[in-house]
N, C-alpha and C positions, 0 to 999 in steps of 0.2 A: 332516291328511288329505291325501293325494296327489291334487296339483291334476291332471285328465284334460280334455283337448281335446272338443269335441264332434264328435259324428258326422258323416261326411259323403257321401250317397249320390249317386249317379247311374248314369250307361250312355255307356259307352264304344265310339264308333260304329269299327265294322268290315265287311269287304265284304259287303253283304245284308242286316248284323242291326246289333244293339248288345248289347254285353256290361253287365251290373249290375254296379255295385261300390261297396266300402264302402270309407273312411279312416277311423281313427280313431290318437289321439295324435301326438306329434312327435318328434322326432330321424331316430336312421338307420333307412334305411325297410327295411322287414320285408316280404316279400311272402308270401303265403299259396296256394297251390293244392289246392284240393280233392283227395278220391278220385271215381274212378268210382262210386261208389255213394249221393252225399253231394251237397253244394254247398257256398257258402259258409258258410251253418250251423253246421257243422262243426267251426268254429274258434273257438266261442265262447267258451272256456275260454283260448285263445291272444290272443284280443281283448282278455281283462278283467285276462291274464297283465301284456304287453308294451306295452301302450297309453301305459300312466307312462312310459315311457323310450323307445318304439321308434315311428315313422308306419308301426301296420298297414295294409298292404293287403291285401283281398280280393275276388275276387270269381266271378262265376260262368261257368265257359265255357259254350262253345256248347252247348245242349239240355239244359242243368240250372239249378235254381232257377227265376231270373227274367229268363234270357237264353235267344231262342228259337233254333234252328237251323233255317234256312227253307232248301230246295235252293240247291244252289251249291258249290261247291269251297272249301274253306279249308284255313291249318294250323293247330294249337292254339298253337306258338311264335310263329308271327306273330301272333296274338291279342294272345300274352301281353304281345309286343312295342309292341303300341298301346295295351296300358295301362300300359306302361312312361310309353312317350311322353304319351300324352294327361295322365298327372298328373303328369312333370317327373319322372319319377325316372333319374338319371343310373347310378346303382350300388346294391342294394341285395341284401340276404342270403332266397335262395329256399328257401320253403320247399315241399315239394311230396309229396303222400299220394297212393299208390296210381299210379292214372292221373295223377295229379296229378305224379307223381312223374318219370314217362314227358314229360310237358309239360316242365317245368325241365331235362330231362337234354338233350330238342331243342334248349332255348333254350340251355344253357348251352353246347352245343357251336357253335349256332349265329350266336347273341350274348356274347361269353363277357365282352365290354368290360361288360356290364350286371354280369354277377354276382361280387359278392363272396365269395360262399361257397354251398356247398346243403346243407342238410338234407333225405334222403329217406327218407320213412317207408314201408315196405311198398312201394316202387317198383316200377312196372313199368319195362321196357325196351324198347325199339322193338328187332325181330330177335328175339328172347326165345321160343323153342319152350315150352309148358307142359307141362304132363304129361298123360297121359288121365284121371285123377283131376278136376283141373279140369275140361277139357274136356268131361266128362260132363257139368258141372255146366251149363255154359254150355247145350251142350243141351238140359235140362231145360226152364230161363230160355227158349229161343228158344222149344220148342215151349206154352207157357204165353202167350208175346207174340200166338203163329200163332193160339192160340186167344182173345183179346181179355181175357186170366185179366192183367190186370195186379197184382194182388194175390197169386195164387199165384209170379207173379216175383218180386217184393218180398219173399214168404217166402224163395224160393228163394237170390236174395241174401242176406239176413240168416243164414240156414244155414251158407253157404259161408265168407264173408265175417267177420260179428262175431262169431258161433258160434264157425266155425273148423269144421277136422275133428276137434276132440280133445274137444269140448262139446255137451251138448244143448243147445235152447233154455232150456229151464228152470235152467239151470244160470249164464246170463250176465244179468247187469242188465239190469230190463225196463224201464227209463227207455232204455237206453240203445236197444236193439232199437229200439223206440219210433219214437227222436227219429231214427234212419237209418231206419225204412219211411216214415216222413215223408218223409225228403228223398228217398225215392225211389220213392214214385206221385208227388212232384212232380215227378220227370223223365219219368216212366211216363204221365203225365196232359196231355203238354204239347197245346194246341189242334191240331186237324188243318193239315197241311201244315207242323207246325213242328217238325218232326224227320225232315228227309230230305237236312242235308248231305253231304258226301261230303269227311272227310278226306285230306287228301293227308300222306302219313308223310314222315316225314325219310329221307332218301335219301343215301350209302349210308346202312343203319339205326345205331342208335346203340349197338347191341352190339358193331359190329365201331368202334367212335371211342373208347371207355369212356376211352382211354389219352388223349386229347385235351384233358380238363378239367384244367384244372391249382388250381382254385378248392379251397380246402379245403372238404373234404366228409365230412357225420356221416351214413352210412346207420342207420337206424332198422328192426328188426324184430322182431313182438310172434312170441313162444316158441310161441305156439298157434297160430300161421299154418300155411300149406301150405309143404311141403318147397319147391315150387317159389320161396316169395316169399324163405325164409332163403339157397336158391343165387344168386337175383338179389344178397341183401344182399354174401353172401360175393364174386361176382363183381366188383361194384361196389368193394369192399375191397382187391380185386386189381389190380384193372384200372386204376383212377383213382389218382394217384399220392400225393396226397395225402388219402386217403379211410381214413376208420376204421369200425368197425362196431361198434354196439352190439344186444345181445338181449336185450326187456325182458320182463321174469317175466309170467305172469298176462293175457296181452293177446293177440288175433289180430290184425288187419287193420288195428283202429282206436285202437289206441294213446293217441293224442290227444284221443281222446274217453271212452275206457275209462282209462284212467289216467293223467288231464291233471296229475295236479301232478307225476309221474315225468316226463311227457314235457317240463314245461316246463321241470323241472330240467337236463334235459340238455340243450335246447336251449339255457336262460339260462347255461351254463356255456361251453358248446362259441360261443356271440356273446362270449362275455366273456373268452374265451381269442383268441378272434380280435382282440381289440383290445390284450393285449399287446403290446408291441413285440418283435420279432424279435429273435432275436439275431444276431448275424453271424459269433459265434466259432464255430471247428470245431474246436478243441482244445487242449492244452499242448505248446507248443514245446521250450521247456529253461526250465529255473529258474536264474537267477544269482544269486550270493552273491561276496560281497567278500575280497579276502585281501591281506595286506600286501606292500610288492616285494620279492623277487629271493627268493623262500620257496617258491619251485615244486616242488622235490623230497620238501620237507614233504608238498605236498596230492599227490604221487604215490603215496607210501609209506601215506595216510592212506586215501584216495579208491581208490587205485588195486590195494596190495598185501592192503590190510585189507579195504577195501569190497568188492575184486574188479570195478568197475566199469574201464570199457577208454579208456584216453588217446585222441582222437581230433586230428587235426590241423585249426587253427582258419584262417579265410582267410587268405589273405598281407595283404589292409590291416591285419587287426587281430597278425597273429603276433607283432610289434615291440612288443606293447604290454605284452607279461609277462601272467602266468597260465597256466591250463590248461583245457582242457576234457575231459569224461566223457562217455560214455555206458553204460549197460545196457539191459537188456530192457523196454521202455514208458519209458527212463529218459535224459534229457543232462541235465548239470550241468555250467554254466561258472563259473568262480570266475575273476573280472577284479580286477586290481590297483588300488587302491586307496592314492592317497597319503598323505592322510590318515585310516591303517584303523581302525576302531574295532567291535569285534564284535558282531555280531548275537545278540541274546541271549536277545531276545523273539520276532522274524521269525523263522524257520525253514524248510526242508524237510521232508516228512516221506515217508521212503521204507519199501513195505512190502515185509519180508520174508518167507522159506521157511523159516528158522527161526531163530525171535529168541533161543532160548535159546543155540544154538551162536556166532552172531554175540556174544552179550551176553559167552561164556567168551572169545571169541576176541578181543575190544577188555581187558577186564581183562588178560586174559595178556600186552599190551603196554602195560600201566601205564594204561590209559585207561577213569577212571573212570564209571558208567552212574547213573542214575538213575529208577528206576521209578517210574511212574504209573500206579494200575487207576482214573483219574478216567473214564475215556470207556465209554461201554459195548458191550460185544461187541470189543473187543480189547483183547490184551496190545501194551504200550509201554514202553519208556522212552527219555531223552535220555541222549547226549553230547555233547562239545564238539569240534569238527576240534582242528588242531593252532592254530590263530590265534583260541580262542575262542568259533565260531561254534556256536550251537545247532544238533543234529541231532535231528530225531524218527524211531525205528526203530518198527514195527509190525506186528503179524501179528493174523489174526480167532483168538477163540477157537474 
């Protein structure tokens, strides 16, 4: 049985209020940010995922769950940043849904030494014009607030949002519907006086920075969302330099919660690729092979008149030292002198050609026998030998 850490809650003091948050399990720490429509709730399928291997954190910002927003000016990244600090996290992989998502891209531009990497599901983006599609929506929601109808907003959300524009309600999981108008008459519900912060945004906004992250970054976007949230995805994809995009079948807004073992999949995949080690190679230089001395004219006539590959000239430290070198197209071979030669017979090159049947007539017509192999599949091959012995692999795709 997978031993799991227990829980760990408290509140995270900030200017005016204190934020809620939860800890649970240990290693590298996972940080969780809500949507707009949600709180930390939300992630509870990501809690019971990541807990074995990762220090989740969560928790709730200003004016949602069980953090109140009392007048006063704040940012949501400086938030984020005191619960950075407050539990000692020096670097950890953000995760971030919706507005949540909008939260992590300030921080990550803003703090960027904190973040290892981001994951953003459905993000928003600070600067981000929407379309009047939404915007209607939003309408709707305000004048339902104007009229004390917090319950007709919560539908209203739930529509836009889990729904999606491409679903009736009857159509999407009523657990799920559910457990989001939950968590939002508890934003909708909060006590008088304790929802009238006043956001202060990132400045400039974070649509014209996008290029600024350099964190590897998985955006997240559910197929049934609004046209507007897949141009953020694709934006994001463009813009952030190292950022990919994925679109998950069957899911609008809440992904995470509407199809958490797809979503954890790719998040457990895309942490578990991040801890690879890099590679640092960026290509094949030349391939060297061995040939015995003062035999240079062999590997011209072999390499050069046969092969068709082109003699280049080698630096002056190394020219005294005997051999030759080649190049072709994607191709350099150097064959360096060797005093005591012995050929290569199992190592090899293997160069692909434009057509192996014409090469294959063209080396027998000069005595040079071939040997075919259909072991690999999807191409045609066979070896010969240079003139000192050495195995060659010739190749073309079927």
């Amino acid at each position: 049985m997978t031993k799991r850490s227990q829980t760990h809650q408290g509140f995270v003091p900030v200017p005016g209020t204190e934020l809620f948050y939860e800890v649970q399990g240990e290693g590298p720490p996972l940080v969780l940010v809500h949507a707009g429509i949600a709180d930390h709730r939300m992630w509870d399928a990501q809690v019971a995922h990541f807990s074995d291997r990762h220090r989740v954190i969560r928790y709730d910002v200003r004016g949602f769950g069980r953090s109140m927003n009392p007048a006063g000016e704040y940012a949501d990244h400086e938030d984020l940043l005191a619960v950075f600090n407050h539990l000692g996290i020096e670097k950890a992989a953000l995760v971030g849904a919706s507005n949540g998502g909008r939260i992590a891209i300030d921080f990550a531009l803003t703090y960027p030494q904190y973040v290892q990497s981001l994951v953003l599901a459905g993000a928003s983006v600070g600067g981000f014009e929407y379309s009047d599609h939404v915007g209607e929506g939003w309408e709707l929601e305000e004048e339902a607030l104007e009229r004390g109808d917090i319950y007709s907003a919560a539908e209203i959300n739930l529509r836009m949002w889990v729904d999606g524009p491409y679903r009736r309600p009857h159509e999407v999981d009523l657990t799920l519907r559910e457990r989001v108008r939950e968590m939002l008459l508890t934003a909708l519900s909060l006590p008088p006086g304790m929802d009238e912060g006043e956001a202060r945004r990132l400045q400039p906004p974070a649509i014209e920075r996008l290029h600024e992250i350099h964190s590897p970054t998985l955006a997240i976007v559910g197929a049934l969302e609004y046209a507007d949230k897949l141009k953020i995805g694709q934006l994001l994809e463009t813009a952030i330099p190292r950022a990919r995009l994925v679109v998950m079948a069957d899911t609008a807004h809440m992904p995470s919660m509407e199809r958490p073992d797809e979503f954890n999949r790719l998040l457990a995949e895309f942490l578990q690729d991040l801890n690879q080690p890099a590679s640092l190679l960026t290509g094949l230089d030349h391939v060297q092979i061995a040939m015995p001395p003062h035999r240079e004219d062999e590997a011209r006539q072999f390499y050069g008149e046969l092969l068709g590959l082109t003699e280049i000239p080698r630096p002056k430290p190394l020219a005294g030292r005997g051999g030759c070198w080649f190049q072709g197209t994607g191709i350099q071979l150097h064959l360096g002198v060797q005093q005591d030669f012995v050929p290569a017979t199992k190592a090899h090159p293997a160069f692909r050609v434009a057509d192996l049947e014409a090469l294959r007539q063209r080396l027998e017509s000069s005595g040079i026998p071939v040997i075919p192999d259909d072991n690999l599949p999807g191409v045609r091959r066979f070896y010969a030998a240079d003139p000192f012995g050495n195995r060659i692999e010739f190749m073309e795709d079927r």
